[in-house]
C-alpha positions in Angstrom: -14.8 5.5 87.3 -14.9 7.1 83.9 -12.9 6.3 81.5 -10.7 8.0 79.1 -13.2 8.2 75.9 -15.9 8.8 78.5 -14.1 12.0 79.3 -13.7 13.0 75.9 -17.4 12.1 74.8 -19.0 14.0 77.8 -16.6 16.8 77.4 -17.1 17.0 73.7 -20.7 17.2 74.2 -20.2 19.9 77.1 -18.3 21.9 74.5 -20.6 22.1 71.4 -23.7 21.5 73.2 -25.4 19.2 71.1 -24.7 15.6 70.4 -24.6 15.9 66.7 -21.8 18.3 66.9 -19.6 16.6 69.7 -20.0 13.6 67.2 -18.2 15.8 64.3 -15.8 17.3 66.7 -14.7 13.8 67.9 -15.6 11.6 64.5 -18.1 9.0 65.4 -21.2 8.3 64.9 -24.4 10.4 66.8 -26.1 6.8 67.8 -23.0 5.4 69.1 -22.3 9.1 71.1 -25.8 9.1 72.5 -25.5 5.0 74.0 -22.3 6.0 75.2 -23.7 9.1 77.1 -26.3 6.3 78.5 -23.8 4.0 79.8 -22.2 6.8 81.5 -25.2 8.3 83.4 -25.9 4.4 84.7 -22.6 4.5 85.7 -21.8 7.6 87.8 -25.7 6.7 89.4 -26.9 11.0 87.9 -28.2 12.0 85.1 -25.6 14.6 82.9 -28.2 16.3 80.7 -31.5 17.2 80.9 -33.3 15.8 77.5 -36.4 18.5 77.0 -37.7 18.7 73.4 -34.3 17.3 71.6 -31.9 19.7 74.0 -29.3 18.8 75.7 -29.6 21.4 78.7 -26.7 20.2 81.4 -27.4 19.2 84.9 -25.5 21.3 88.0 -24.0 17.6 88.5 -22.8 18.4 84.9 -20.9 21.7 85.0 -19.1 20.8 88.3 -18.1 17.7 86.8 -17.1 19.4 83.7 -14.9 22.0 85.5 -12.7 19.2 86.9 -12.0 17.3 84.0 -11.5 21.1 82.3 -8.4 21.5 84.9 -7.5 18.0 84.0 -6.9 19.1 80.6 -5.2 22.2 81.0 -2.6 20.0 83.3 -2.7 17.6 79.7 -1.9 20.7 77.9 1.1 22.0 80.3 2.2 18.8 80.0 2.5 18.9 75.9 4.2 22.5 76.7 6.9 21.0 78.9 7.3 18.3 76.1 7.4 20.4 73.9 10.3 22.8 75.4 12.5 19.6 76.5 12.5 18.5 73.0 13.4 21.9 71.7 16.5 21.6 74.1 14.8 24.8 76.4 14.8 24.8 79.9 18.7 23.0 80.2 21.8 24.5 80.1 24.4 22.3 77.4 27.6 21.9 79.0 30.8 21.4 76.5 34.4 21.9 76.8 37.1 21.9 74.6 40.7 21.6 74.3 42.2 25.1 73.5 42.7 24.7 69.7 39.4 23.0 69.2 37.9 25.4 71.3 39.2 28.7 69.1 38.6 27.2 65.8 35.7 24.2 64.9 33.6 24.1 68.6 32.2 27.9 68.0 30.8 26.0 64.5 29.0 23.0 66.0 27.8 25.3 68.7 26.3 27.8 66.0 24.6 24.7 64.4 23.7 22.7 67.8 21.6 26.3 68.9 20.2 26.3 65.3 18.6 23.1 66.1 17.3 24.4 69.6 17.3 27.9 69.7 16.3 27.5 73.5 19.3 26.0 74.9 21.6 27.8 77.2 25.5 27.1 76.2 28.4 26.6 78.9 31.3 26.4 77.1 35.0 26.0 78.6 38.1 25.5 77.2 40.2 22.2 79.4 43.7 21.6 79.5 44.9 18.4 79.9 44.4 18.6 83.7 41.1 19.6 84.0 39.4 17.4 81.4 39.1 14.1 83.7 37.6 15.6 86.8 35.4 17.9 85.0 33.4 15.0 83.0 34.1 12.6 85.8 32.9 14.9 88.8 29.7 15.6 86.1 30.9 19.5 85.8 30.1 19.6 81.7 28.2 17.0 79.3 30.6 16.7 76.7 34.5 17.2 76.2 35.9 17.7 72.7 39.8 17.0 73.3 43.0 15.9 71.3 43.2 13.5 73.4 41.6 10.5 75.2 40.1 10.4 79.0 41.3 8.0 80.5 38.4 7.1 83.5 36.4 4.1 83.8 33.1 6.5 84.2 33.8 8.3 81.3 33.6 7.4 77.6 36.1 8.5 75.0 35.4 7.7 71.0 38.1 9.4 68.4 36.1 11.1 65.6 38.5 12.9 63.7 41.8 14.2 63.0 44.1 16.8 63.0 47.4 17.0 61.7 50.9 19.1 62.7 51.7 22.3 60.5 54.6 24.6 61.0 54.2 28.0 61.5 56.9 30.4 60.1 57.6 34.1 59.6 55.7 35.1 56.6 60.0 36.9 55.4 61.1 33.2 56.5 63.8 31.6 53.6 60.9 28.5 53.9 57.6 30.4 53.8 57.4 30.1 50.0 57.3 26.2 50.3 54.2 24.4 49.7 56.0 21.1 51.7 58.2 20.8 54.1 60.2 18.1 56.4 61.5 18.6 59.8 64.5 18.0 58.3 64.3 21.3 56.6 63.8 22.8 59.8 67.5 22.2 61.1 69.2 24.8 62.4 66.0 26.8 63.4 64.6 28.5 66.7 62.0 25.7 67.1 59.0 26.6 69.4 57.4 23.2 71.1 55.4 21.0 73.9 56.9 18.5 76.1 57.3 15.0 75.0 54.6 14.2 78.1 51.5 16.0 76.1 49.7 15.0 73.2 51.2 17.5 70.9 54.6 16.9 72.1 54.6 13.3 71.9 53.5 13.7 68.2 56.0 15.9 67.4 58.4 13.8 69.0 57.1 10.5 66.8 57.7 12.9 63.8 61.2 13.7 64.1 62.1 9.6 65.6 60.2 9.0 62.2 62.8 11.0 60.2 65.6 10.2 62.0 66.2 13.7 63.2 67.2 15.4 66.7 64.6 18.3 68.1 66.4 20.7 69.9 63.9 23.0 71.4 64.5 26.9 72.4 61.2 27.4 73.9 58.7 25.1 75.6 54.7 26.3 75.6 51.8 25.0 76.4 49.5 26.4 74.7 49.7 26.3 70.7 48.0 30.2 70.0 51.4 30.9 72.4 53.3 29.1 70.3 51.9 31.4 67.1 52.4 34.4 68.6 55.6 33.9 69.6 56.8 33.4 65.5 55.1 36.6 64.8 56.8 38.2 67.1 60.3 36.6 65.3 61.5 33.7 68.1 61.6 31.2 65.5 59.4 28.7 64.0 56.6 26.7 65.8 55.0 23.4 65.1 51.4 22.9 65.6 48.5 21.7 65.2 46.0 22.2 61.6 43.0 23.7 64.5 45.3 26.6 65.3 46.2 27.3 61.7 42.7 27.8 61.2 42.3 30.7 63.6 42.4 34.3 62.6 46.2 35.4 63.1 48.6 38.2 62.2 49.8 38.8 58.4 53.4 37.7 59.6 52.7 34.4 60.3 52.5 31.8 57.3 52.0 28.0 57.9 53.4 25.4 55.8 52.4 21.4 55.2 54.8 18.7 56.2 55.4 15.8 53.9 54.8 13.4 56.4 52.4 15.2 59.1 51.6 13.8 62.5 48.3 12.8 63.2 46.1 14.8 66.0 43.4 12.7 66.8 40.1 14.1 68.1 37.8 13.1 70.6 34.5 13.2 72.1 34.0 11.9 75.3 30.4 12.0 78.1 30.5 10.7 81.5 29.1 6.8 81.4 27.1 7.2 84.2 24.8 10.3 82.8 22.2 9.1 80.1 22.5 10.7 76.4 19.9 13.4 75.5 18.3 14.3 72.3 20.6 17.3 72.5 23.8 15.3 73.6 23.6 12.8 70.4 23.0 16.2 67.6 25.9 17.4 69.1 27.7 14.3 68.4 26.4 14.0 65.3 26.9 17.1 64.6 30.6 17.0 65.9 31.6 14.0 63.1 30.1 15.6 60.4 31.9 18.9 60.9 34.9 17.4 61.5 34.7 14.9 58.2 33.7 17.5 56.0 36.5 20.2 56.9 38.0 21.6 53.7 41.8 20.5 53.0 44.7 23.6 52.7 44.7 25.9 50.2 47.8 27.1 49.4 49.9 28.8 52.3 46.5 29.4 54.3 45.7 26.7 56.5 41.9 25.7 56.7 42.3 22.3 57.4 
């Protein structure tokens, strides 16, 4: 049996059709080359080359045996192409999802640079509610989830990366849009737009106004924050939500103001334990924190985060 620098020797030799040259093409020396060429003709029990007159003139033995090892190294060279595309991310689809507010506002970012990185990869991107997160990493329907809060599944893995914060959205003729700060006390009085005490917003904004020492007396419960936003522009009252849905593009009549003491929104990406990490899974998480670190603060009544 041959071996690997065998191959490479005889082929080399096959290829430039002298010794000298397959020397230069491989960097050794001619001598060496030419014992090497030896060894390998006692070995395989034929001769490769005909020597006439300092030629090299191949043997029939030789060109059959060189059109295997040529199909040999095209399979080599597919091989580096496959390589190749899995490390430029091609051939896979990414699967993310998002909760809503993430979704509209700092996901389409990380996406943007994630494909910059592998301009091969396909994207599936979904936005979860609360509901739908667990099963959909558990039951290995996406990759990664980017949500406001934790999954809570002993297959899959949830590590907090950032932060939000509550803002309160107001009608841009409202007797508090001028404000740069605001409490909830301030907000007393008001047709207050809100979540439910059981979801991640609503428990925050419920930890807000125990902080205070206030009452929240809700006129309308959503689900959805963006609901929440349109509803204020439309005049129902004032809404308090998170900084990711002050960063989306809305309507001139909507201004959102700062509280003095704003809830935290935590942020979280989370994979499935039992699915190992690709190259592509650890930029995007990488990606993720940086984003999500380096997020410019407010600037004045507009909301950026």
């Amino acid at each position: 049996m041959l071996t690997i620098r065998q191959i490479e020797i005889f082929r080399a030799v096959m290829i430039t059709k002298t010794v000298s040259g397959a020397a230069r093409m491989l960097g050794t020396s001619q001598p060496g080359l030419s014992r090497m060429l030896g060894h390998m003709e006692d070995k395989l029990h034929f001769r490769l080359f005909d020597r006439t007159r300092g030629r090299l003139v191949p043997t029939t033995e030789a060109r059959v045996l060189f059109e295997e090892i040529e199909q040999i190294y095209k399979g080599f060279s597919d091989l580096e192409h496959v390589v190749r595309r899995l490390a430029k991310g091609e051939d896979r689809t990414f699967r993310v999802g998002a909760s809503p507010s993430l979704g509209h506002s700092v996901v389409p970012q990380m996406l943007s640079r994630l494909t910059t990185n592998y301009p091969g990869l396909t994207i599936q991107f979904d936005i979860l509610s609360v509901e739908q997160a667990d099963d959909w990493l558990a039951l290995q329907r996406g990759d990664y989830a980017l949500t406001v809060f934790p999954i809570d599944h002993p297959n899959v893995l949830s590590s907090r990366i950032g932060n939000g914060r509550m803002v309160c959205a107001v009608p841009t003729g409202h007797r508090l849009a001028d404000r740069e700060r605001i409490t909830v006390a301030d907000l007393k009085g008001e047709r207050i737009q809100s979540f439910r005490e059981d979801t991640p917003h609503g428990r925050i904004i419920a930890r807000m106004y125990a902080d205070a020492a206030e009452e929240l007396e809700v006129s309308t419960y959503i689900r959805f924050a963006e609901t929440a936003v349109a509803f204020v522009a439309q005049g129902m009252g004032v809404a308090l939500v998170d900084s990711f849905t002050a960063m989306q593009p809305h309507a001139d009549t909507v201004r959102f103001l700062e509280f003095e003491s704003p809830g935290l929104l935590p942020v979280y990406v989370s994979r499935n334990l039992d699915v190992a990490r690709t190259l592509v899974g650890e930029t995007f998480e990488e990606i993720a924190r940086n984003i999500l670190m380096n997020l410019p603060r407010v600037i004045a009544h507009n909301i950026t985060l």
